[in-house]
C-alpha positions in Angstrom: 1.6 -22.2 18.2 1.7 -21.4 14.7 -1.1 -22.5 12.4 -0.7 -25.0 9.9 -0.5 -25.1 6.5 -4.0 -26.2 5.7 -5.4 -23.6 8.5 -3.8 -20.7 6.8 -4.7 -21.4 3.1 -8.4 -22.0 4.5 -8.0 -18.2 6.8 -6.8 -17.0 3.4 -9.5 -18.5 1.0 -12.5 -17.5 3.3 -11.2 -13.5 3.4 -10.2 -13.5 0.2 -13.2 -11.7 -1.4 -13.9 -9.3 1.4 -10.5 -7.6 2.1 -10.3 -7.1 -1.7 -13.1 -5.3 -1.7 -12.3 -3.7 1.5 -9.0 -2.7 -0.8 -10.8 -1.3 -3.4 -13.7 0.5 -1.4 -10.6 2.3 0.4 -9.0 3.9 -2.7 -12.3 4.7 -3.9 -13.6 7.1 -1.1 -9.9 8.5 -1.1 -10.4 9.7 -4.3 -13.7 10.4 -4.0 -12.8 12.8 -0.7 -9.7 14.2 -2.4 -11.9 15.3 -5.6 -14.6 16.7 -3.1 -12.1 18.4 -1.1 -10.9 20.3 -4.6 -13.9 21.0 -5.7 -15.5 22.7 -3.2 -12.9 23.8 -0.5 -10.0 23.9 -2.8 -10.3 26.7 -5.0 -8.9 29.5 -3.1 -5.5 30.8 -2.6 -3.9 31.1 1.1 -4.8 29.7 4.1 -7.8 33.1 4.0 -9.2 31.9 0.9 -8.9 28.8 2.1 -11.0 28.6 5.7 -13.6 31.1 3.9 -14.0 28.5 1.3 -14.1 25.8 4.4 -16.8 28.0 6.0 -18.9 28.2 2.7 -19.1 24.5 2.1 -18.9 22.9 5.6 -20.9 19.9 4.8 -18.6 19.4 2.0 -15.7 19.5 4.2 -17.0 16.9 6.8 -17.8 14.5 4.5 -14.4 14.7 2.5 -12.8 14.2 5.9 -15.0 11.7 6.6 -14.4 9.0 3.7 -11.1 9.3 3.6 -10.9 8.7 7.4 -13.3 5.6 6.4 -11.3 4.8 3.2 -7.7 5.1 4.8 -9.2 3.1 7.9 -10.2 0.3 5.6 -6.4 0.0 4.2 -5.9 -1.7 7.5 -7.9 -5.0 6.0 -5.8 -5.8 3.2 -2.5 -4.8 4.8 -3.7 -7.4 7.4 -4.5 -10.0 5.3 -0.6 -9.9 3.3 1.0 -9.4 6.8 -1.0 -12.7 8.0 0.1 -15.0 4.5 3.7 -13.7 4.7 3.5 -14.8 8.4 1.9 -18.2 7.8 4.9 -18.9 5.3 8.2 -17.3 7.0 8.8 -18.1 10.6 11.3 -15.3 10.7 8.6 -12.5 10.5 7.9 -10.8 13.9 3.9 -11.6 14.8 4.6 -9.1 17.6 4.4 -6.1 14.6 0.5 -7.2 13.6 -0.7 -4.2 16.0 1.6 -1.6 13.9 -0.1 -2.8 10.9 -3.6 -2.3 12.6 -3.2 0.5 14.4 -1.4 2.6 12.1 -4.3 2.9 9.5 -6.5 3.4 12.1 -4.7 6.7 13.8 -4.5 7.8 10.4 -8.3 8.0 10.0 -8.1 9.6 13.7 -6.4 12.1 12.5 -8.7 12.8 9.2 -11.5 13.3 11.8 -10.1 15.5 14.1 -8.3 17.5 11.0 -12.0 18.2 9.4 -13.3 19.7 12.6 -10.5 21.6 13.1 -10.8 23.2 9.6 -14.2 24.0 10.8 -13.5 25.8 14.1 -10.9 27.6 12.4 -13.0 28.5 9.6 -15.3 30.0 12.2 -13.0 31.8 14.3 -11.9 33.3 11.3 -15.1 34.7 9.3 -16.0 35.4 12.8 -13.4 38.3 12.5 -14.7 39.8 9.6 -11.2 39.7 8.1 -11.2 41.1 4.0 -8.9 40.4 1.3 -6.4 37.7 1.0 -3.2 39.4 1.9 -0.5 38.8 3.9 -2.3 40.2 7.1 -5.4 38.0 5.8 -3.5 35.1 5.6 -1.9 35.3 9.4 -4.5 35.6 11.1 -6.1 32.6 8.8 -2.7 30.7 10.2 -3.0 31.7 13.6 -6.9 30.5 13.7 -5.6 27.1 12.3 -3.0 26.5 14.8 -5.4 27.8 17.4 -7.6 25.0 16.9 -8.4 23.5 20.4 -8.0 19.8 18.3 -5.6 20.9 16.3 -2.0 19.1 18.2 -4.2 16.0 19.2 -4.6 15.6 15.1 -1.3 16.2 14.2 0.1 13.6 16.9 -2.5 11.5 15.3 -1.4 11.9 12.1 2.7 11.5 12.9 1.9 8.6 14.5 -0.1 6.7 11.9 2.1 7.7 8.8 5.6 6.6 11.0 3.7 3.8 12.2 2.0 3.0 8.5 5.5 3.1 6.7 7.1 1.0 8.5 4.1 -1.4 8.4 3.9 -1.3 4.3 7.6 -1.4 4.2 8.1 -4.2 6.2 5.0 -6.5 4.9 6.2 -6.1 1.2 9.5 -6.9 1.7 8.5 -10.2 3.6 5.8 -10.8 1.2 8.2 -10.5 -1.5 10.7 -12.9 0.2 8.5 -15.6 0.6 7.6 -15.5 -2.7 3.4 -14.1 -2.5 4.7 -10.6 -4.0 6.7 -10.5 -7.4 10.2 -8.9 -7.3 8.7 -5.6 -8.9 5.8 -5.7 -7.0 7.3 -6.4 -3.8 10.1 -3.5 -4.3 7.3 -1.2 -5.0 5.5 -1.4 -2.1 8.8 -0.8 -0.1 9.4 1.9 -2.1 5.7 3.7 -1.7 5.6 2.8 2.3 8.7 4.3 2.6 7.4 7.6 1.3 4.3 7.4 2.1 5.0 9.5 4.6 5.1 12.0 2.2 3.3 10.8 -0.8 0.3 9.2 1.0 -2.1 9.5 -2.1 0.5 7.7 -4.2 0.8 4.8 -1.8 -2.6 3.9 -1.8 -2.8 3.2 -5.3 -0.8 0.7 -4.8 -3.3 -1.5 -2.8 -5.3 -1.7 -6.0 -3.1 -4.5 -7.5 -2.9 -6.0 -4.2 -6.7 -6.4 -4.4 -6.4 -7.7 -8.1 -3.7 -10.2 -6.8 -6.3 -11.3 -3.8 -8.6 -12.3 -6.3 -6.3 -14.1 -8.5 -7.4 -11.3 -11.6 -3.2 -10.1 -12.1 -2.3 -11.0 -15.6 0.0 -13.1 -14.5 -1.9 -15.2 -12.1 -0.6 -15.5 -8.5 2.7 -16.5 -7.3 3.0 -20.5 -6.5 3.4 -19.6 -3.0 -0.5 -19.0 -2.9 -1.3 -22.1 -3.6 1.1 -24.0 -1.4 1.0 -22.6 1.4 4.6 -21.9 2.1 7.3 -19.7 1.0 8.8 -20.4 -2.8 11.5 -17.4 -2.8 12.3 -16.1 -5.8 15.7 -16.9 -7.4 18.2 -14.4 -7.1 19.5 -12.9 -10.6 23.2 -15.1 -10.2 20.6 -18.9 -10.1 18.4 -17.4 -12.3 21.4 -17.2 -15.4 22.9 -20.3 -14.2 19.7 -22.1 -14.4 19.0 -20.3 -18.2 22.6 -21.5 -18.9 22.5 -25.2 -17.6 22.0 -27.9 -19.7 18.6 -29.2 -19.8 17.8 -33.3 -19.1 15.9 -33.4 -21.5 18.4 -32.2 -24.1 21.6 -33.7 -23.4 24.9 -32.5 -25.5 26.3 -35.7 -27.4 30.2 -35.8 -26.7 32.5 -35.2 -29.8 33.7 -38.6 -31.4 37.3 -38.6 -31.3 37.8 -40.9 -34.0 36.5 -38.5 -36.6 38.6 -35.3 -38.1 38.2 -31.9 -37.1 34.9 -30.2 -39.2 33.8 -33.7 -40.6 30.2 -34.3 -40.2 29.0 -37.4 -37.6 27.2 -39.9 -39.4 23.8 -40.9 -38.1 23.2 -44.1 -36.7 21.1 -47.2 -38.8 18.1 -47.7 -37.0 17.4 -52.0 -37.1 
């Protein structure tokens, strides 16, 4: 049974403040764990320079891997929370699709786990050699310690997984959020765009969720969509109805018809009021 309207603008009000800030926690310790990850562990050139760095700052490592597995876990709430509105308003969505939108976050912080130990088993396999230099001998067997990592295929299944699985989960949410009317046009087409290379582009994809926590909160410059506030889907008018509505007539302005008794170019003569 699907819940009513009054039941979903009441789910929506109560977890309005948390998820934002759930949204907004998670691109913080993404950034925070990229700017970690540079620097301390990204300074070096090659995959030799690279583990030797890992090995140097290993606490360092571990904790960038572990807020961004918290912080890309967390995107999970507010992609929830627009999958659940869009569903309360369009009975065409597919509820079945709610676990892809969990779960797909969720593997992806997986896989942030398991790829910061990894880094860390390789790193001591290879100082464990007593390799020198950063040449090309360096740097294979730096490559074959990484791929060597007993954790190392569990992560990257992990990791396929969740970005596949998170794509088609942003993709899919904006462009029913923007169809029933609680994303803008641009907004909407955005985050279509961004989930759909996110698979790539991760970093730039989770930007995104910023305005999504700003539009939670009702703090866009805009204000929020009427759908918000309804409770059911208001779709945007397509560009044809948008200029034929600019181009209509208005009631309140009504055009006068032409009188036919006067000559082409001569002026209509205003009416005595009694």
């Amino acid at each position: 049974m699907r819940p009513s309207k009054a039941e979903v603008l009441e789910w929506e009000r109560r977890w309005a403040t948390p998820v934002a800030i759930a949204a907004l926690a998670a691109v913080g310790l993404v950034i925070a764990s990229i700017a970690i990850a540079t620097q301390t562990v990204g300074s070096g050139n090659g995959d030799a320079s690279l583990l030797r760095d890992v090995d140097h700052h290993r606490a360092a490592q571990m904790i960038s891997s572990i807020l961004q597995a918290i912080g890309v876990g967390l995107l999970a709430c507010p992609l929830l929370y627009l999958f659940r509105a869009a569903l309360g308003r369009s009975p065409s969505m597919r509820g079945g699709l709610i676990g892809l939108v969990i779960a797909a976050p969720l593997f992806l912080a997986v896989a942030d786990v398991l790829a910061g130990i990894s880094f860390l088993h390789s790193a001591t396999d290879f100082v464990a050699k007593n390799v020198t230099g950063t040449g090309s001998h360096a740097n294979q067997i730096a490559q074959d310690a990484i791929s060597g990592a007993p954790l190392q295929g569990l992560g990257i299944g992990f990791e396929l997984a969740g970005k596949l699985g998170f794509a088609i989960a942003m993709f899919y949410t904006s462009l029913h959020a923007m169809r029933t009317g609680l994303l803008s046009r641009f907004w909407g087409s955005l985050g279509m765009a961004l989930g759909a290379v996110s698979f790539i582009f991760f970093q730039f994809a989770v930007l995104w969720f910023v305005y999504l926590a700003l539009l939670i909160l009702g703090r866009t410059s805009g204000g929020r969509p009427p759908a918000w506030a309804t409770g059911e889907a208001i779709p945007w008018p397509s560009p044809g109805e948008k200029a034929a509505a600019d181009l209509s007539p208005t009631p309140s302005d009504p055009e006068e018809p032409a009188d036919p008794a006067l000559p082409p170019g001569e002026p209509r003569k205003r009416k005595q009021r009694p």
